[in-house]
C-alpha positions as CSV (number, residue, x, y, z in Angstrom):
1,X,4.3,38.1,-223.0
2,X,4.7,41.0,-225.4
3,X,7.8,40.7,-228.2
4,X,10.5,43.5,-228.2
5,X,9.9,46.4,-230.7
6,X,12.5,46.2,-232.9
7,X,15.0,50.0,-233.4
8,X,17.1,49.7,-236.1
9,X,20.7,50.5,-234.5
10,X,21.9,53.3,-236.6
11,X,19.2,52.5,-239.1
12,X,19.4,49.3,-240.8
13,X,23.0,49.9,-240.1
14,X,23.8,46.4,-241.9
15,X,22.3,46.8,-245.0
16,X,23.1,51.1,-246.2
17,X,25.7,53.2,-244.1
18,X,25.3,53.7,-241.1
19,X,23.5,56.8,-239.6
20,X,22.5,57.9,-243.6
21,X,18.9,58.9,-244.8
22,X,19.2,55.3,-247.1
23,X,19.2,53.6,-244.1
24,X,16.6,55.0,-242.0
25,X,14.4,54.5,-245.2
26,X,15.6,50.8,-245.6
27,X,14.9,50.6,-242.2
28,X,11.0,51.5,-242.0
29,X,10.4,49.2,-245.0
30,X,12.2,46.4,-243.2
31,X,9.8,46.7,-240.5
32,X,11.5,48.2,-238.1
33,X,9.5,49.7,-235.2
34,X,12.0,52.6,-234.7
35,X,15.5,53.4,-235.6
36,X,18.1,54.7,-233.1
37,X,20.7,57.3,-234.1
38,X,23.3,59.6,-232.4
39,X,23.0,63.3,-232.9
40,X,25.7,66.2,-232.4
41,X,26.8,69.9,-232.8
42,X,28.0,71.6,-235.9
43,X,30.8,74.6,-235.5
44,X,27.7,76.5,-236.4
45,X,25.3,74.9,-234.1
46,X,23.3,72.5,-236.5
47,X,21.9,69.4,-235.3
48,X,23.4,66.2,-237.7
49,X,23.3,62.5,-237.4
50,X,26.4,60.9,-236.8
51,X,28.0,58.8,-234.1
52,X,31.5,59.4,-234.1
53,X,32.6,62.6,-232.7
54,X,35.5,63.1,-235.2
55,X,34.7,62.0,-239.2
56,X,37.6,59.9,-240.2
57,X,36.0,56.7,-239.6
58,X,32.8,57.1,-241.6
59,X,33.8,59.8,-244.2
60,X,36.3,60.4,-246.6
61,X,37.8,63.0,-244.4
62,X,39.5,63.8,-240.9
63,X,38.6,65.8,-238.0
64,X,36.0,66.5,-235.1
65,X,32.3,67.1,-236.5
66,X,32.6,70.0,-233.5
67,X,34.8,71.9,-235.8
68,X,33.4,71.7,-239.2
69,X,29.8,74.0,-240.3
70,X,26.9,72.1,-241.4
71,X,27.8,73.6,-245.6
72,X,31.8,72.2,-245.1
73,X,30.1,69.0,-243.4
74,X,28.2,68.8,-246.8
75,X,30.7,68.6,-249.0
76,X,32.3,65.2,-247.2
77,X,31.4,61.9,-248.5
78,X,29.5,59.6,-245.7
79,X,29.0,56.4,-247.5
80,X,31.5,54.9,-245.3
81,X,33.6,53.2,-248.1
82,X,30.3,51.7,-249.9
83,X,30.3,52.3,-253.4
84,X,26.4,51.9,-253.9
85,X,26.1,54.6,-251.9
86,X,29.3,57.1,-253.1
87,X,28.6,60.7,-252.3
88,X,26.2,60.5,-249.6
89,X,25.9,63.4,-247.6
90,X,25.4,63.7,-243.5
91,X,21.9,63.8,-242.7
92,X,20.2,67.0,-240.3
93,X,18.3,65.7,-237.7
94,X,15.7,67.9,-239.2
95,X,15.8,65.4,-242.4
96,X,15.2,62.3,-240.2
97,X,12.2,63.7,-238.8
98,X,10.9,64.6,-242.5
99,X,11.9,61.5,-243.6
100,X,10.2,59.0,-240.9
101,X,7.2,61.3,-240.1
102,X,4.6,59.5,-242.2
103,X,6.1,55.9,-241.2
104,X,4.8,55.9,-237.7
105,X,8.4,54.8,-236.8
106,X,9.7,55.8,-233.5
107,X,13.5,57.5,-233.0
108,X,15.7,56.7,-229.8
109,X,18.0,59.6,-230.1
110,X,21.4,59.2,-228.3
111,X,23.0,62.6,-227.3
112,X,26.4,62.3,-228.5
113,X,27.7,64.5,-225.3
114,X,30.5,62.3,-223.4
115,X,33.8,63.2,-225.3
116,X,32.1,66.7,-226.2
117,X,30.2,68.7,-224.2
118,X,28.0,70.4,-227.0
119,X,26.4,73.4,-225.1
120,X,22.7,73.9,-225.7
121,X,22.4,70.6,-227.5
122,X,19.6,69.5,-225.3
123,X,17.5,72.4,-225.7
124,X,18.5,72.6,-229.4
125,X,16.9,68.5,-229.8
126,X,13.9,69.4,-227.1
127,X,13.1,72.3,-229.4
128,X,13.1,70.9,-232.7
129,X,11.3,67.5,-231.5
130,X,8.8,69.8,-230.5
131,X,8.7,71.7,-234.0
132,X,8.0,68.7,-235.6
133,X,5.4,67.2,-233.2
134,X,7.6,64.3,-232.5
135,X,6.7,64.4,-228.2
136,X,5.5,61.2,-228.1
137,X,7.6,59.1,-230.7
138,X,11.0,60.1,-229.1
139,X,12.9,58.8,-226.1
140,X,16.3,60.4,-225.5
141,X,19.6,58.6,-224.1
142,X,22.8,58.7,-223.4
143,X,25.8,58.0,-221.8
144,X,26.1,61.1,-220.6
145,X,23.8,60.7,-217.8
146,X,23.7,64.6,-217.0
147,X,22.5,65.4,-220.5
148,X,19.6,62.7,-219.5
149,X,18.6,64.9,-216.6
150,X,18.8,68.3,-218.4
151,X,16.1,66.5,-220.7
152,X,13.5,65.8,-218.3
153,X,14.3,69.8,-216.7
154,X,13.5,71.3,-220.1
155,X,10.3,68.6,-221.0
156,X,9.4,67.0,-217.9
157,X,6.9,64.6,-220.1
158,X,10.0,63.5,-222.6
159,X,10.9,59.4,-222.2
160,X,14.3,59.3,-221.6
161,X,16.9,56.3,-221.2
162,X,19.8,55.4,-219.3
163,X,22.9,54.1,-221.9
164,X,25.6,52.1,-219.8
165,X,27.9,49.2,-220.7
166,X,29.9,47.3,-217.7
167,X,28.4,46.2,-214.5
168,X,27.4,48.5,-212.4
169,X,25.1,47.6,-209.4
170,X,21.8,48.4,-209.1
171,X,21.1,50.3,-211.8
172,X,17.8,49.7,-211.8
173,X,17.3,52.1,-208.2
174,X,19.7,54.4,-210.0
175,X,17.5,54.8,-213.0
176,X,14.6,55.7,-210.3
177,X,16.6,58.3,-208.4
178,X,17.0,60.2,-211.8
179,X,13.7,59.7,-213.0
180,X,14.9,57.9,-215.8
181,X,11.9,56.0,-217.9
182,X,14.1,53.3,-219.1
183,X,17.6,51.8,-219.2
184,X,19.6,50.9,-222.4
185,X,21.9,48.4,-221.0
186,X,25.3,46.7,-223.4
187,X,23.2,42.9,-223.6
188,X,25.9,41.1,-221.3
189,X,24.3,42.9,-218.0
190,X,21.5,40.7,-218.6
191,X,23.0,38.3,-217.0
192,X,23.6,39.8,-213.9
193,X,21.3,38.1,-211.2
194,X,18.0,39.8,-210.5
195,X,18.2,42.3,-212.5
196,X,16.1,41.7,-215.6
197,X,13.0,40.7,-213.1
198,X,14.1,44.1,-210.8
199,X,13.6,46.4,-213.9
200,X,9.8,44.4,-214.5
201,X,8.8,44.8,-210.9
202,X,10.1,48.5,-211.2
203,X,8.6,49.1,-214.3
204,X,11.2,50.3,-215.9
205,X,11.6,49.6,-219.8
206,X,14.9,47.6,-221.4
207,X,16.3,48.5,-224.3
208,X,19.4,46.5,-225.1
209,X,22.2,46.8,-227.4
210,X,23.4,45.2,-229.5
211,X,21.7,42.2,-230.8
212,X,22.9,40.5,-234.0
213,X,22.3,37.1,-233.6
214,X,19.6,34.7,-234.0
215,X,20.0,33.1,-230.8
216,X,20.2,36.2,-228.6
217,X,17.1,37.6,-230.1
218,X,15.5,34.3,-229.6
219,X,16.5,34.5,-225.7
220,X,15.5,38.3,-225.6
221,X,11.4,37.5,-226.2
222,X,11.4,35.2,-223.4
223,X,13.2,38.2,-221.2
224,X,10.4,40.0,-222.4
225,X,12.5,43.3,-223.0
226,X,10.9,46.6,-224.3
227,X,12.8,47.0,-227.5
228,X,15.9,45.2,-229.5
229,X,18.5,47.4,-230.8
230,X,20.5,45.5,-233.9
231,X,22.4,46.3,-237.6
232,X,19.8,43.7,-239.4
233,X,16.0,44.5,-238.5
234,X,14.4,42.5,-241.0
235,X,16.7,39.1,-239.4
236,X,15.1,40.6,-236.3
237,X,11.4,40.5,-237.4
238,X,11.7,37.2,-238.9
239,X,13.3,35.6,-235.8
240,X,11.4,37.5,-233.5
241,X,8.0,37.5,-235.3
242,X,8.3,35.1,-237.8
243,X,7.6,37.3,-240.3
């Protein structure tokens, strides 16, 4: 049986700040096999990595990312209360791309389009992907299962994932009906009977979030999921590759 790939959730979200060009980098030369990260809309229409739609969590400001430009968004401070990192600056998705293109990595990129709509966000993430030849190292998700849809209408051959958390039944017939490649499932549902073996049968991929601990990613190889999302990727590979 195949082992997970490992996506760094947030980059190595455990290690650097969260969503931050440091910890995308720390994340490839943990030996990640991808990094997941959450993109939305500037007031000016910019694509940035961040997953909260308003700042105050993660910056030393307040206020919805919808209502700042990408040059006022520059000016905040996103190390997230980490002095190592003071004065780090919200990455463009643009950036990412630059800075993982030469590490083979792949990026699961959640739309960030549940709370706000963010109007031409799918075609602004198709198009730039496709700028930077990225077509076959990106899968999109989200919750927003409509966004997921407007994906494969603008790229029929883009990967796309279903994100969910609580219980809902069937999902993998769901995921079918939408034409869905994949479902990114909270962990717990993988306990619900059936389904693990319904998404193998169906061949539909399982990427879970989020694992932490040693003993769920120990469980998770003998589930024989697609990829691991988790905070600590190089825990990951040791645990699930023993390296």
């Amino acid at each position: 049986m195949e082992k997970p790939l490992i996506w760094a959730h947030r980059g190595a979200s455990g290690h650097a700040p969260e969503n931050t060009l440091p910890a995308f980098d720390l994340a490839a030369k943990m030996g990640a096999d991808g990094v997941e990260l959450d993109v939305q809309l500037t007031a000016d229409g910019e694509l940035v990595v961040c997953h909260d739609e308003k700042v105050d969590r993660t910056s030393n400001a307040k206020g919805w990312i919808k209502d700042y430009t990408l040059e006022e968004l520059r000016k905040l401070d996103f190390s997230y209360g980490n002095q190592a990192y003071e004065g780090l600056q919200i990455p463009t998705m643009e950036e990412v791309f630059d800075l993982l293109q030469p590490t083979g990595l792949s990026i699961n990129i959640e739309m960030k389009t549940g709370i706000v709509m963010y109007p031409q966000l799918e075609e602004k993430i198709v198009a730039l992907t496709h700028e930077k030849g990225w077509q076959d190292r990106v899968i999109y998700s989200s919750f927003n299962h409509y966004s997921v849809q407007k994906i494969k209408e603008l790229d029929p051959e883009a990967k796309t994932g279903l994100l969910y958390a609580d219980g809902p039944v069937d999902m993998p017939a769901y995921c079918k009906k939408l034409g869905a490649d994949a479902l990114h499932p909270a962990w717990y549902n993988l306990q619900f009977p059936g389904f693990v073996d319904a998404c193998h049968e169906q061949h539909i991929d399982l990427n879970v979030w989020t694992i932490n601990d040693a003993e769920s990613m120990k469980q998770f190889v003998e589930l024989g999921l697609h990829a691991v999302i988790t905070n600590y990727p190089q825990k990951a590979r040791k645990i699930i590759y023993g390296v």
